[in-house]
C-alpha positions in Angstrom: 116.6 125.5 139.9 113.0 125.6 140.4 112.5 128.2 138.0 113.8 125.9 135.2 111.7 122.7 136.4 108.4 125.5 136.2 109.8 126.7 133.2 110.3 123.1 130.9 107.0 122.1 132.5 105.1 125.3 130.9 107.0 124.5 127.7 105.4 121.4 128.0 102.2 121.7 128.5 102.1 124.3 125.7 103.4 121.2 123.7 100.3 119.1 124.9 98.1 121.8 124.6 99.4 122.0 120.4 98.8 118.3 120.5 95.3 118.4 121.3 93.5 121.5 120.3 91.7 120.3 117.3 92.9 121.3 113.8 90.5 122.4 111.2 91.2 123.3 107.4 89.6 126.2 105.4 89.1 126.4 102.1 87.7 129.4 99.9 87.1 131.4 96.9 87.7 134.6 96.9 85.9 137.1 94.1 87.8 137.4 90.8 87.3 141.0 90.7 90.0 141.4 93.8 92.4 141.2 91.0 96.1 140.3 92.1 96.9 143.3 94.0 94.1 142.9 96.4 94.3 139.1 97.4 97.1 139.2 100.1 95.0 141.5 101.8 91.5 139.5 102.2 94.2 136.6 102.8 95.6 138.4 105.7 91.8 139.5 106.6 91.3 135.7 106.4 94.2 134.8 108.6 93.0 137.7 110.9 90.1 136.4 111.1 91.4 132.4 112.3 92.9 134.3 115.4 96.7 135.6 116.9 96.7 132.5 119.3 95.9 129.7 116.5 98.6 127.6 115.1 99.3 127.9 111.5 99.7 124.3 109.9 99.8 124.8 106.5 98.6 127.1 103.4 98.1 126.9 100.0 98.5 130.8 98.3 95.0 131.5 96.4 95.2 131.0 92.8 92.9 132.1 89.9 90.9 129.2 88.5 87.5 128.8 86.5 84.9 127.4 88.2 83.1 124.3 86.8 79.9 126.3 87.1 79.0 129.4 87.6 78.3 130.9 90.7 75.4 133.3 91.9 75.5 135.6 94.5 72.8 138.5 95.4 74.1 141.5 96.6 73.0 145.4 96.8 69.7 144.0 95.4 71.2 142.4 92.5 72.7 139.1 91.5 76.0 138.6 90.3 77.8 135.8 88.2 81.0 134.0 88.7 82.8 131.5 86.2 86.2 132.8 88.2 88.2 133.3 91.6 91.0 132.9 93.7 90.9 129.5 95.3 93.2 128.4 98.9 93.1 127.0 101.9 94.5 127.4 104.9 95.2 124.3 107.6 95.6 125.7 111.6 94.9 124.5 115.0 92.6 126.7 117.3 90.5 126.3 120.3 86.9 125.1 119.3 85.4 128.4 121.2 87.0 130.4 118.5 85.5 128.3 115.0 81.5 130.0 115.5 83.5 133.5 115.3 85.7 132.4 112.0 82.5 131.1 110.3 81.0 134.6 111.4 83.7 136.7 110.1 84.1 134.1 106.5 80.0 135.1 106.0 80.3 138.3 106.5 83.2 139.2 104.4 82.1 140.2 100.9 85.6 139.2 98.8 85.0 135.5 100.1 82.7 134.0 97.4 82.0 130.6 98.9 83.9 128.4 101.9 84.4 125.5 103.5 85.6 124.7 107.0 86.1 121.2 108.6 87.9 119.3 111.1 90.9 117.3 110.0 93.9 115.7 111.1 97.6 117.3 111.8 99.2 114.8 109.4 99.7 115.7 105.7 97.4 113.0 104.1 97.9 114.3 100.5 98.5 111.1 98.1 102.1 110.5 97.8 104.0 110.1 94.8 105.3 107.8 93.2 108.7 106.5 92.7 110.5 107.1 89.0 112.5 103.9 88.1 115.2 104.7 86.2 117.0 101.8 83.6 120.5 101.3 82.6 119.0 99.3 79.6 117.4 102.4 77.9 120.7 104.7 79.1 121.0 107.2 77.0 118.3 105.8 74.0 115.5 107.9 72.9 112.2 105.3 73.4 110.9 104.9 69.5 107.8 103.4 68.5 107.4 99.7 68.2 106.8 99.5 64.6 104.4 96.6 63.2 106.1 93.8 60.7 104.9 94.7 57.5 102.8 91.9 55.3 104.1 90.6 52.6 102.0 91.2 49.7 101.2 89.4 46.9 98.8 89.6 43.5 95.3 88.2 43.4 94.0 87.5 40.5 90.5 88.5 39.4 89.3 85.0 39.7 90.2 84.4 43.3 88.5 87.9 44.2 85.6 86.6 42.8 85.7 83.4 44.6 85.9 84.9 47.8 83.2 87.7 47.6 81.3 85.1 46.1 82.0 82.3 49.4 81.0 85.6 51.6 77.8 86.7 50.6 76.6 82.7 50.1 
C-alpha cells in the first residue's frame, strides 16, 4: 500500500515539475542547399540538441520559403548569399541549465542559417479563427453582383451644350 501512495506522489511531482520548468520556443532557418532529403536530419540534430529529458510541446515541420532579404553568411573564408531556406520552430519545456548548451549547439551547427530562442508560455496563443455564419436566405444562390440602375438617357441639343460649357468656364 505504501508503494502506491510513493508511487502517485512521484507521478505527481513529475506533474509539478512539467508545470513549472519554463518553456521556451525555437525558431530557425535552415540552409536551402540541405535540399529535402537532408532536413529531417539537422531537425533531428536540432531536437538532439534541445535534450532527451525536455518536453516536446509543439512543432511546426520546416518548410521552404524566400526570405524577404537576403542573408549573408561568411564561411571557409568566403561569404555566401541566401534569398532561401527551410523555416520551423519547435516549442519544449526544459530545465534553464540546459538553454546555454542549446544556444551552443544552434551556433555551432553549420545547416542552421539564423535562430531565435525565447521564453514563452505553455498555452497556444495563436489568433483564433473566426466563426463562418452560414444563411438560409442565400441557400443554395450563387452571390451575383449588385448591378447599378442604369440612367435614362436623353438627346441634348447643340444649344444646351453650348449653354453649359459656356455657364462653366464663366
Amino acid at each position: 500500500m505504501s508503494e502506491t501512495s510513493q508511487e502517485s506522489k512521484d507521478s505527481f511531482t513529475q506533474a509539478n515539475e512539467a508545470q513549472i520548468r519554463p518553456v521556451y520556443e525555437v525558431a530557425f532557418h535552415l540552409v536551402p542547399t540541405l535540399g529535402d532529403e537532408g532536413v529531417p536530419g539537422a531537425v533531428e540534430k536540432i531536437r538532439a540538441a534541445i535534450g532527451s529529458g525536455a518536453e516536446f510541446i509543439s512543432e511546426s515541420f520546416p518548410a521552404k520559403i524566400t526570405f524577404a532579404y537576403i542573408i549573408e553568411r561568411a564561411s571557409a573564408g568566403k561569404r555566401d548569399k541566401f534569398s532561401e531556406g527551410y523555416f520551423g520552430w519547435i516549442k519544449f519545456g526544459a530545465d534553464r541549465e540546459n538553454i546555454p548548451a542549446l544556444e551552443t549547439a544552434l551556433r555551432s551547427d553549420k545547416n542552421v542559417l539564423r535562430h531565435l530562442l525565447i521564453e514563452t508560455v505553455r498555452e497556444d496563443i495563436s489568433a483564433p479563427r473566426r466563426a463562418v455564419y452560414a444563411s438560409d436566405r442565400l441557400e443554395g444562390e450563387t452571390i451575383k453582383k449588385p448591378v447599378a440602375a442604369k440612367e435614362e438617357t436623353k438627346e441634348v441639343s447643340q444649344e444646351e451644350l453650348d449653354k453649359s460649357i459656356d455657364a462653366i468656364v464663366n
